[in-house]
Each structure stands twice: as structure tokens, then as C-alpha cells.
C-alpha positions in Angstrom: 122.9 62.5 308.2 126.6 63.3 309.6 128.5 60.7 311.6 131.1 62.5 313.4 134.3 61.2 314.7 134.4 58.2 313.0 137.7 56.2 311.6 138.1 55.3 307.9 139.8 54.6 305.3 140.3 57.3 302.6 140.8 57.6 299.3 144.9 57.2 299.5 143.9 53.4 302.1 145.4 55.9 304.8 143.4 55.5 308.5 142.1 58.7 309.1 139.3 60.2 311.6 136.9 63.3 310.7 133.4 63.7 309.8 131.0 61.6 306.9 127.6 63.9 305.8 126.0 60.8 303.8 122.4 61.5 301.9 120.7 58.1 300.5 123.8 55.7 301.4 126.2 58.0 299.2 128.6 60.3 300.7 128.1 63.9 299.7 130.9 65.4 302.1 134.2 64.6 304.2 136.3 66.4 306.4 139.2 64.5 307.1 140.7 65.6 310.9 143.7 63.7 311.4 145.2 60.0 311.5 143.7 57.3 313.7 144.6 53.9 314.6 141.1 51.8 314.6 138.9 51.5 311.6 135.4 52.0 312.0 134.4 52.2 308.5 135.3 50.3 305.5 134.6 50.7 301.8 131.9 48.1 300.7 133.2 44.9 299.3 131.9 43.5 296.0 131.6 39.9 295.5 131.5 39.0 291.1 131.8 35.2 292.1 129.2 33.4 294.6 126.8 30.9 293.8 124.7 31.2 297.3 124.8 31.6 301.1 123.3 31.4 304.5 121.0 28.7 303.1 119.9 29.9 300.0 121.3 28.1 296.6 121.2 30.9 294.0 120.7 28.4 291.0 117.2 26.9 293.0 116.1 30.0 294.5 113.3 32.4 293.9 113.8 36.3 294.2 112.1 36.1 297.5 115.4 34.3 298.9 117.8 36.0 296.6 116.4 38.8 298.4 117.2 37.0 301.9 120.6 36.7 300.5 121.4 40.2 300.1 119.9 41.1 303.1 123.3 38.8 304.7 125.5 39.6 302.5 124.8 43.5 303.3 125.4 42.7 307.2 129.1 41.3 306.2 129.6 44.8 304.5 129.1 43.2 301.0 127.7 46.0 299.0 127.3 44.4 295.8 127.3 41.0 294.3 127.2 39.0 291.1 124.8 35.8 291.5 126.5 33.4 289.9 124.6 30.4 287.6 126.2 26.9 286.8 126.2 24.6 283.9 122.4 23.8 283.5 119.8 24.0 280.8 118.7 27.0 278.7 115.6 27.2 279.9 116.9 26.6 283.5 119.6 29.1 283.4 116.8 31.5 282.0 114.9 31.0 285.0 117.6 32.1 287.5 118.4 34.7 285.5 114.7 35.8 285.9 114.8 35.4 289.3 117.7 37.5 289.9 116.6 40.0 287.6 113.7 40.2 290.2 115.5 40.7 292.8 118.0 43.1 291.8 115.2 45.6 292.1 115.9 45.4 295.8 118.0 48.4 296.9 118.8 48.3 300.4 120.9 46.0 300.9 123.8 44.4 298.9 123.1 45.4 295.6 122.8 43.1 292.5 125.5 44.8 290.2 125.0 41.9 287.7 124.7 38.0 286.8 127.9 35.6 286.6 127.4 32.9 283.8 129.9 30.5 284.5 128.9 27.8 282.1 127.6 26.3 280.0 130.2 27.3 277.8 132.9 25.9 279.1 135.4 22.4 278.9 134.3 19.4 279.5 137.8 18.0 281.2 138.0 21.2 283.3 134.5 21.1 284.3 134.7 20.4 288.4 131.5 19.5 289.7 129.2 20.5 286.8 127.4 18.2 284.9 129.1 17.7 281.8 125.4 17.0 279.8 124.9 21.1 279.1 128.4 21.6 278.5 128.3 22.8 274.5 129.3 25.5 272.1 129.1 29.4 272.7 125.8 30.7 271.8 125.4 34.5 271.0 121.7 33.3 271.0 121.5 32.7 274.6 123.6 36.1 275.4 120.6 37.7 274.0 118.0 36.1 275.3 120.2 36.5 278.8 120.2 40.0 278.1 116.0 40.5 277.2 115.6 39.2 280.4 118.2 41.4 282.8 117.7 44.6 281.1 120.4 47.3 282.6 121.8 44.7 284.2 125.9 44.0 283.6 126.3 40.1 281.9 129.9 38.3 282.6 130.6 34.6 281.6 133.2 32.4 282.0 134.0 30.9 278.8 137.0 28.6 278.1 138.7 29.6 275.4 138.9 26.2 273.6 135.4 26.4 273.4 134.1 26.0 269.9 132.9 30.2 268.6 134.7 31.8 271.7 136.2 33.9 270.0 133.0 35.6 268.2 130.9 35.5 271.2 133.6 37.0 273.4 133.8 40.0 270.9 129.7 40.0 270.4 129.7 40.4 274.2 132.2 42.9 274.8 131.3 44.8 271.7 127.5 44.9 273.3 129.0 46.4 276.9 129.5 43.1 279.2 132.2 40.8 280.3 134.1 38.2 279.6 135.8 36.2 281.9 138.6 33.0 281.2 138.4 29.6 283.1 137.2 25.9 283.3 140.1 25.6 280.2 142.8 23.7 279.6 143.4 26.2 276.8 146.8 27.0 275.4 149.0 30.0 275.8 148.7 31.0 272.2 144.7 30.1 272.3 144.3 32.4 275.8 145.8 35.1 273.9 143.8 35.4 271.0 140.3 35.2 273.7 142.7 38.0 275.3 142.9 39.8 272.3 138.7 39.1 271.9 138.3 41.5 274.7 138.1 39.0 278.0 139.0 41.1 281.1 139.5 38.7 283.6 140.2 34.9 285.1 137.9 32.6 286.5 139.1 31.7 289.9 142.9 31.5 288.5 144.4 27.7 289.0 141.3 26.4 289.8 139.3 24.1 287.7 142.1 24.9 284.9 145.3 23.2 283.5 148.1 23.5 285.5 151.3 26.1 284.8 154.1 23.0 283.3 157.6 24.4 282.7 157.4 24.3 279.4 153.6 25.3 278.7 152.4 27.3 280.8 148.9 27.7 279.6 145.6 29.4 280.5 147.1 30.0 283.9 150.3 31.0 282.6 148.1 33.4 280.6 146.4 34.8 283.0 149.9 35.6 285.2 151.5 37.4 282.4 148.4 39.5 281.4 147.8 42.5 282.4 144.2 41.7 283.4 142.0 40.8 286.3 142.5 37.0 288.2 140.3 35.8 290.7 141.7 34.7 293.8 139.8 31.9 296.3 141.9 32.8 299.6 140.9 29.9 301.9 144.1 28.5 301.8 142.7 25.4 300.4 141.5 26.0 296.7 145.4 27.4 296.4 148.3 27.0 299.0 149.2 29.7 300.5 152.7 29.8 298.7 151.1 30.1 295.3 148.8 33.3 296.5 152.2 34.9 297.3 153.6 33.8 294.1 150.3 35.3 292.3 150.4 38.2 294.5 153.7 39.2 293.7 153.1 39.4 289.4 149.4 40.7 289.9 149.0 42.4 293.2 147.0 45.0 291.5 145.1 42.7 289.7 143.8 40.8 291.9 140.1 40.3 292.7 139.1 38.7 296.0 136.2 36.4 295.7 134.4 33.8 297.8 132.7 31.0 295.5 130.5 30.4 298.1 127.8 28.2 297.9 124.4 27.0 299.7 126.4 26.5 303.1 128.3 29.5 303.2 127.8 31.0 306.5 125.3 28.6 307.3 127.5 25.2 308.4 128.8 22.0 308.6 126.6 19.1 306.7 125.1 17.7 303.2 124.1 19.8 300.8 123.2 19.8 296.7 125.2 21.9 294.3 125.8 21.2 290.3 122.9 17.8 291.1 125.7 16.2 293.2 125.5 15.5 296.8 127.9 18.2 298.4 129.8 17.5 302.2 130.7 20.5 303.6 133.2 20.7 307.0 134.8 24.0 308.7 137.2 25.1 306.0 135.6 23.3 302.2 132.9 21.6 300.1 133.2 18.5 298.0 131.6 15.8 296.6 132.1 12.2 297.2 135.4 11.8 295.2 136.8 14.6 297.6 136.6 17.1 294.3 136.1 21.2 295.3 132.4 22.3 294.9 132.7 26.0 295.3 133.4 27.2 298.9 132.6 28.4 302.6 134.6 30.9 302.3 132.9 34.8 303.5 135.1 37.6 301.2 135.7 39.0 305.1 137.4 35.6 306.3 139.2 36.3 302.3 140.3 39.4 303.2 141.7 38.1 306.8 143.5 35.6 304.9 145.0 38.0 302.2 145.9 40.4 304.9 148.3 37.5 306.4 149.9 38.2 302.7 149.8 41.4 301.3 148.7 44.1 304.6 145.4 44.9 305.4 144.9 47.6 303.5 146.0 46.1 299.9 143.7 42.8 300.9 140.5 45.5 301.3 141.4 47.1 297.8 141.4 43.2 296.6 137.8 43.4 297.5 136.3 46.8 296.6 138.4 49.1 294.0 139.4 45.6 292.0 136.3 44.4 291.6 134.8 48.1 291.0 137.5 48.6 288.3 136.7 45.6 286.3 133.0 46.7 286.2 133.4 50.1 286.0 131.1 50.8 289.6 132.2 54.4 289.9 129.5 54.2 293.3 132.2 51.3 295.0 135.8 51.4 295.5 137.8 53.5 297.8 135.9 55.8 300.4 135.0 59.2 299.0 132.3 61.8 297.8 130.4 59.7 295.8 130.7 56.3 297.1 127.8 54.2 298.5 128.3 53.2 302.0 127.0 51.6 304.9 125.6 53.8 307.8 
């Protein structure tokens, strides 16, 4: 099919209008006829951090809802997604990896790029919400056994990098074509580095469930601002204030990867919920558990972008949530708009 007329974004985030010949959701042809003002179609968004939505609680759900899940996420122009697991027991976190597996094999909608492990491998004073009783070592063991159940599918894990055999399992991983991603740490500088040097690619919602930057040690979130590498950014204006978004924007406004963290109630409303095996109160703008602590978020990557877009323009805030994310991964089909690209029709 051709749409004609329509208003995008192109490959150089310029608003343009022309014409979009698009065979099996990817574009095969564009002929570009001039600038425009509106925006009638975006690139699709990729989401790498969100534990559920709409209802559905990825780390309790079977395919069927997983499934449901997409389906939403695909009418908020998310094209792709990363389920993401907590901190629960092997055989548990075996069976939502199943389950996701499952339904990754749906196509239509937002597209399963991968599975988010974020925990159990992790530190028990930066933990949040998640039960600190399967906190424990890296296990290369359970990396495999994640990866004999997802097949093709991309792996990424938050590790901390205090976390007894990080460093061997971050270079088993990587070596073996997934991700590693920093986080849940109250790691040093020098300790970061060396998980940095390992082969992680990226930070776990930066500043969030992590030391603090001190003066005179800065630390995993020092790290992560003087790296040259990926940082996930919760843009609600509550998980971080709007002054320290600027201040991350301005060292790693290219590295920046828009992500919502949402859980169960995402999209779905006010009320009590579960997450992590706590009881979880969720208003307008957060979640949190009866000590008032963060569990995950409400936040939609569109209501992200809106916030970003106060920040940095419009057009960076999109790139925040579709060529980032697409970079990290290495999803030539997302990113920009252009012969190749999947996109909505």
C-alpha cells in the first residue's frame, strides 16, 4: 500500500510531507515532497524497560495476556518491547521467560525484541521493592538455561557490579551476543569501570535504586555520566527532578534511552495492586508500597516523551525513544523513518 500526503519525520528528524509505499509494515519506498508543519507519522518507539500494563503483570502472566499487552502497547505506537522479570526464583523466572518466549511469536503488534532480567543478580541495599530472599551471585548457569528457553531471542540483565562473578558473567554474556546492563548498585567508580570494561552497554534506570553521585565519590551513577554508554532515563518528573534530567541531558543527550518502568497499572488506574509480593498504591503520577518507596511506574513512553520534549525539543525526545534504544540493540528494522523501517499503517 501507498499513503499519500502524509507528514513525517525523516531520516535527518526534519518534518517533511510526500508519499510512504509500505509492503508487510516495512517501508520499501519514499518520496519526500516538501516541509510540513503537523506530524502524522512517527517512528515506532521501543520500550527495553517495563514490567506490565493495562492490567496485565508481566512477571504473573501467561502468553495469552502478554499477548493482550502488545496488542496496547502497539496502539501507543510502541513497536517493540523488552518484558522485563524481577528478583524471583529460578524456576519462577524460567517460567516468565517461557511465557514470553510464547508470546514473542506474535507479530502484529508491538514486537517482543527481547527479555529484561533485572535481578536476581543484583544488591541487596539497592534493591527497591524486590524481595531481598533471591538476591544472590551471578550465575552463567541460569544465562543458559535463560537462553535454551528464548532461542533467537536478545537476553539483557541488570547486574550490579558488586555482585559476586560480575565480571565473568558480564563477559560470558556479551561474548555469547546479549546485554549487559548496570544498576541496583551501590558500586564504586573504579568497580563500574572494570564491569564497563566487561562489556556492559548500558544503565539501569540511572539514579534510581543506586548510590547517589557524593562530591567526592561519585560512583555507579557517576559512572554511568562519564561513560560513553547508554542510561535509562524515567521522565515522570518524579523518579528524578526535573533539574537532574537536564543535568543528565546535557552530558548524555545522545545517550539517552527513554523508558517507562511501567507496571501492572500502567494505563489502567488509580488503586492497589501487587508487584515484587508487596502490596503496591498507585495514584495519578506513581506507585509505591507502604513505606512510600517507588515500585516501578505509570508512566506511558508517550507521556515520557511529552515530558522530555519540555527539555530537549520534540524531535531529540522521539530519537530518546526509537534510534537510542535501536542502537543499543542493534534493531536495524527501528529507529529513524526510512526504507527499511517497520512502521505503523
Amino acid at each position: 500500500m501507498t499513503i499519500k500526503d502524509i507528514s513525517f519525520l525523516n531520516k535527518e528528524y526534519e518534518i517533511v510531507s510526500g508519499d510512504i509505499k509500505i509492503e508487510d509494515g516495512i517501508i520499501v519506498e519514499i518520496k519526500e515532497k516538501g516541509k510540513s508543519e503537523k506530524i502524522d507519522l512517527y517512528p515506532l518507539f521501543l520500550d527495553l524497560h517495563i514490567h506490565g500494563g493495562f492490567g496485565v503483570d508481566i512477571t504473573n502472566s501467561v502468553s495469552s495476556e502478554i499477548k493482550y499487552l502488545s496488542k496496547k502497547l502497539w496502539e501507543r505506537n510502541v513497536g517493540g518491547y523488552m518484558p522485563t522479570t524481577v528478583a524471583k526464583s529460578e524456576s519462577k523466572i524460567l517460567t516468565n521467560v517461557k511465557e514470553i518466549y510464547l508470546a514473542s511469536k506474535e507479530k502484529r503488534y508491538s514486537e517482543i525484541v527481547g527479555v529484561h532480567i533485572e535481578g536476581p543478580f543484583i544488591s541487596g541495599n539497592y534493591k527497591g521493592i524486590m524481595e531481598e530472599k533471591y538476591i544472590r551471585s551471578c550465575d552463567i548457569k541460569l544465562y543458559e538455561k535463560i537462553k535454551n528457553v528464548v532461542g533467537e531471542l536478545k537476553v539483557r540483565f541488570t547486574i550490579a557490579p558488586e555482585c559476586e562473578g560480575a565480571r565473568e558473567f558480564c563477559e560470558y554474556v556479551v561474548k555469547n551476543g546479549d546485554y549487559v546492563s548496570l544498576g541496583h548498585s551501590g558500586a564504586s567508580f573504579e568497580k563500574t569501570n572494570a564491569i564497563l570494561e566487561a562489556g556492559a552497554s548500558s544503565f539501569t534506570h540511572i539514579f534510581n535504586a543506586m548510590a547517589p553521585l557524593h562530591h567526592r565519590n561519585v560512583g555507579i551513577a557517576g559512572a554511568g555520566l562519564l561513560s560513553d554508554k547508554y542510561v535509562e532515563v524515567i521522565c515522570d518528573f518524579v523518579h528524578l527532578s526535573r533539574e537532574l534530567i537536564e543535568i543528565i541531558c546535557r552530558l548524555k543527550e545522545d545517550k539517552i534511552i527513554l523508558i517507562s518502568d511501567g507496571i501492572e497499572a500502567m494505563g489502567f488506574g488509580k488503586g492497589e495492586y501487587e508487584f515484587c509480593g508487596k502490596n503496591i498504591y498507585v495514584d495519578e503520577n506513581s506507585a509505591r508500597d507502604s513505606y512510600g518507596r517507588l515500585a516501578g511506574s505509570v508512566l506511558t513512553l508517550e507521556k515520557a516523551i511529552e515530558n522530555m520534549s519540555k527539555i530537549v525539543g520534540f524531535k531529540q525526545a522521539i530519537k530518546m525513544a526509537s534510534e537510542n534504544p535501536a542502537k543499543l540493540l542493534g534493531l536495524e528494522k527501528y529507529g529513524h523513518l526510512d526504507i527499511g523501517k517497520r512502521v505503523k499503517e
